[in-house]
N, C-alpha and C positions, 0 to 999 in steps of 0.2 A: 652150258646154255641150252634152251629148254625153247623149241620154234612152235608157234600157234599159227594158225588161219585166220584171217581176219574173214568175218559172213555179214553179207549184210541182212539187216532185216527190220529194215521199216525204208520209208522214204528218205530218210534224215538220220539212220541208226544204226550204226555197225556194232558187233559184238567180237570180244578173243576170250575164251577161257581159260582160266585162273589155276595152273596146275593145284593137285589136292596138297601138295606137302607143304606146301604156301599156306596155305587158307588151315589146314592144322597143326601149322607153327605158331598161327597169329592165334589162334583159338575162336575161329569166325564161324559160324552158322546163318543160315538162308535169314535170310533178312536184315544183315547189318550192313553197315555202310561203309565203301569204301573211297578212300578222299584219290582224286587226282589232280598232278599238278605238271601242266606243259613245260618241261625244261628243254630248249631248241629242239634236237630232233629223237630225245627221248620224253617217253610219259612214268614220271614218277606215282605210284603207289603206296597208301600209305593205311591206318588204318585208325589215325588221328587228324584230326586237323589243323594244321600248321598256317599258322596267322602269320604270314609278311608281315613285319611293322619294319618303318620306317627306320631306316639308319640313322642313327644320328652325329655327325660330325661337325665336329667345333674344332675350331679355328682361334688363336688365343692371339693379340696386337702386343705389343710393347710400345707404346706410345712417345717414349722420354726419346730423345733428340730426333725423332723422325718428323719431318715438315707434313706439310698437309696430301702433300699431291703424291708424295711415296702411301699414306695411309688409304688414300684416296684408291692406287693405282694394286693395291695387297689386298683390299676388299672385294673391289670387280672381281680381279682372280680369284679371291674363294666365292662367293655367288656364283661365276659364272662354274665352278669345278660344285658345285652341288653343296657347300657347307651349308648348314641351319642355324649352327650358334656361332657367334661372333662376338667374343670377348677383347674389348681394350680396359687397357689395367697400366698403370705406371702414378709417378710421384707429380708428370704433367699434364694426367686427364683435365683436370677443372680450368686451367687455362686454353685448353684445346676441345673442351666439350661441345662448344656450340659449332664447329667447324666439324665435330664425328656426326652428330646430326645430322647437319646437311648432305653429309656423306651417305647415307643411311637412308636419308629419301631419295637416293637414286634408285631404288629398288623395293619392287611391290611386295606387299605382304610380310615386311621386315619390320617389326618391332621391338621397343626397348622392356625387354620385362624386369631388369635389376640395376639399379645403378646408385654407388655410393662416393664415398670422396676420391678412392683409388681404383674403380673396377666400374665397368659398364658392360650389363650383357644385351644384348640383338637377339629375339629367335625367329626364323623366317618360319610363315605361317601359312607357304605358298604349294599346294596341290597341283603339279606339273600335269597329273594325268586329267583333270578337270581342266585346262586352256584347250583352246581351238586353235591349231597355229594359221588354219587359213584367216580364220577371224581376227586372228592376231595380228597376220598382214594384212591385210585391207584395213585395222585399224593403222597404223603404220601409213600406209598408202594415203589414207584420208588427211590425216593430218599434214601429211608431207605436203597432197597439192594445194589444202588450204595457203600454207607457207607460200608457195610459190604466186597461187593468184594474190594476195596482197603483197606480191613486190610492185606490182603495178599500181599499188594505190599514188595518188598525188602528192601523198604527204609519207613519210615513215613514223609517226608517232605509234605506229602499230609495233616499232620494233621488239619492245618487251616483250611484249604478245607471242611475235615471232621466238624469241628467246625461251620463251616457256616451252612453248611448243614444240620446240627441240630436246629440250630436256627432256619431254614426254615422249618423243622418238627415243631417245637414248634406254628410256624408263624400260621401254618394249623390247627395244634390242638386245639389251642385258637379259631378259625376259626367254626370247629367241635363244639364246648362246646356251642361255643355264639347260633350256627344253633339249636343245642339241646334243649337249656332251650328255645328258641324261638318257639320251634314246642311243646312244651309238653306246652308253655302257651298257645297257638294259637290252639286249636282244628280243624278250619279249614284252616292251613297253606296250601299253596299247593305243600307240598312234599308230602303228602299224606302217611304217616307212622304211623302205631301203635305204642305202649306204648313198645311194646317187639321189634320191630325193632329200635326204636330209643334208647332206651337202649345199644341194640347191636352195633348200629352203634358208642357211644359215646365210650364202652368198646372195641372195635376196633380201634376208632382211638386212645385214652391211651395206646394200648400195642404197636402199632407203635411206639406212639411217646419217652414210652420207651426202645426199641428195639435200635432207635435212641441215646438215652442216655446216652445206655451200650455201644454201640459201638466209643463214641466219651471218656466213660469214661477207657474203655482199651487203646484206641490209644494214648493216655496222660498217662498212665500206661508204657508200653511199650515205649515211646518216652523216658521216666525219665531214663529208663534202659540202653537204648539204645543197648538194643539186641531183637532179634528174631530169634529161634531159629525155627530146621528143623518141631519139633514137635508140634511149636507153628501153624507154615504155616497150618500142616496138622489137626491141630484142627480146623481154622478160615474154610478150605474149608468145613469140615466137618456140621461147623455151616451153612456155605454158602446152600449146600444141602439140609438142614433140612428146612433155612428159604424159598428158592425156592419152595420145595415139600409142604410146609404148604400154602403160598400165593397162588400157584395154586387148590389146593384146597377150600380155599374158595371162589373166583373167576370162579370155574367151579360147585359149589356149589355139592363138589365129598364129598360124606360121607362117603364112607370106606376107601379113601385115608386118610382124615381126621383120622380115627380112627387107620390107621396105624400107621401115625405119634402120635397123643400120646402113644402109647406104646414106641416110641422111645429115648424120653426124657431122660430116668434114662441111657440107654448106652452111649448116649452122653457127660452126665454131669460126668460118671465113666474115662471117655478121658480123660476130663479136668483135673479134680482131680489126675489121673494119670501122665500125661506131668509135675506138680511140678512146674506151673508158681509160679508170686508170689500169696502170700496169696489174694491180692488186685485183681490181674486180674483173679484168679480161680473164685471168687465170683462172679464180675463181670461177666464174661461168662455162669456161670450158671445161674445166676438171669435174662440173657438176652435171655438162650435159655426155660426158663419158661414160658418166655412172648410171646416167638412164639409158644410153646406149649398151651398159652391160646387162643393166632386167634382160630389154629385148632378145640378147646374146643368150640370157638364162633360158626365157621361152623357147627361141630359134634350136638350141640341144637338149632339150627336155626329152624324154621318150615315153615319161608315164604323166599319170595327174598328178601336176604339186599341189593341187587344190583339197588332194584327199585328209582327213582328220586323223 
């Protein structure tokens, strides 16, 4: 092994020289091009240029005696493990096709490009290094508190609404997951996030996406009942508060707001418990105001910007 000096020489420009038996092995002369390529903490040298293309891995279904929600629960896992193609094949596609569909728009950028009477292919068409994941969550974010301030409406004819809405939390979260196991196999992704940022960002987008959850699973509570009563309103704005003051916090990356808000957790949940919803929506409320309570836990241990791209 053969030691260079690294010299700088510009403002922005270091140089190492290229031992001579190198350079006429390769049969290189002043002026040709050399390609490099950052692999962790070595730089590859090359004297071609080597085009990354896309992996492709496919994932193939057997659809005959499997119900819907095992097809359902084999798909997320490959999306969220990075597959592209997504083939279901068997003798009971066409009775179960419009159920693979629906399956299938849980997730962006997923299209059907083949499909005959015993075979359907999926290829995902989704560019991980083109998403924003801050953007990603604050989309996430937005939707979630839209969800929340119409729990206060008067009426719940918005429930559907609400229902969609969730699925479009879920659309994102799967979105998140796939981004995550992507960047923790890819060392040098270029979102450029630690081990502990990306952690945080995955356990951030989950409490969303359950925040999202609780809120579609009260509104369908409360629909069954069909009452809402004065106490209820004022517990919903109360959560509305808590989740506002938590998502500005960690968006302004405020840490004693943060720590205010966890202290206030237990007086919250004493509300709930007190107002004598039913059993089903007291739980529900509280398990959802925990989950805003963990953002805040998220920002409160953070040490770098989870805001970074």
């Amino acid at each position: 092994m053969e030691t260079r000096k690294l010299v700088k020489t510009g403002a922005d420009t270091y140089t190492v020289s290229i031992p001579k038996k190198w350079i006429k092995a390769n049969n290189l002369k002043k002026g040709d091009l050399i390609f490099l390529k950052p692999n962790k903490n070595c730089l590859e040298l090359s004297t071609t240029e080597n085009v990354d293309r896309e992996e492709v891995k496919e994932i193939s279904f057997n659809v005959d005696k499997k119900n819907i929600n095992y097809l359902r629960r084999a798909t997320i896992s490959a999306y969220i493990n990075n597959y592209n193609v997504f083939r279901f094949h068997g003798t009971e596609l066409n009775e179960k096709l419009d159920d693979i569909r629906k399956i299938l728009q849980n997730f962006l950028a997923l299209e059907v490009t083949e499909q005959t009477n015993s075979c359907l292919v999926a290829r995902d068409y989704l560019n991980l290094n083109e998403f924003s994941i801050a953007n990603t969550l604050r989309r996430m974010d937005m939707i979630a508190r839209s969800m929340i301030i119409d729990l206060k409406n008067d009426d719940l004819t918005t429930l559907k609404s609400l229902e969609f809405r969730d699925y479009e939390v879920d659309k994102l979260y799967f979105l998140v997951s796939r981004l995550i196991r992507s960047i923790l196999e890819n060392p040098n992704n270029p979102h450029k996030l630690s081990s502990v940022e990306t952690i945080s960002v995955w356990w951030m987008a989950k409490n969303l996406e359950n925040v999202a959850d609780f809120v579609k699973k009260i509104a369908k509570e409360i629909d069954s009942k069909k009452k809402k009563t004065k106490q209820l309103q004022d517990t919903f704005l109360k959560i509305e508060e808590y989740y506002l003051k938590t998502m500005k916090a960690y968006f302004t990356n405020n840490k004693e707001l943060a720590n205010t808000i966890m202290g206030e957790r237990d007086e919250i949940n004493e509300m709930i418990i007190n107002n004598k919803n039913t059993p089903e929506s007291t739980i529900h409320m509280v398990q959802m105001v925990d989950h805003i309570r963990n953002i805040a836990k998220i920002m409160l241990d953070s040490v770098e910007d989870k805001n970074k791209k």
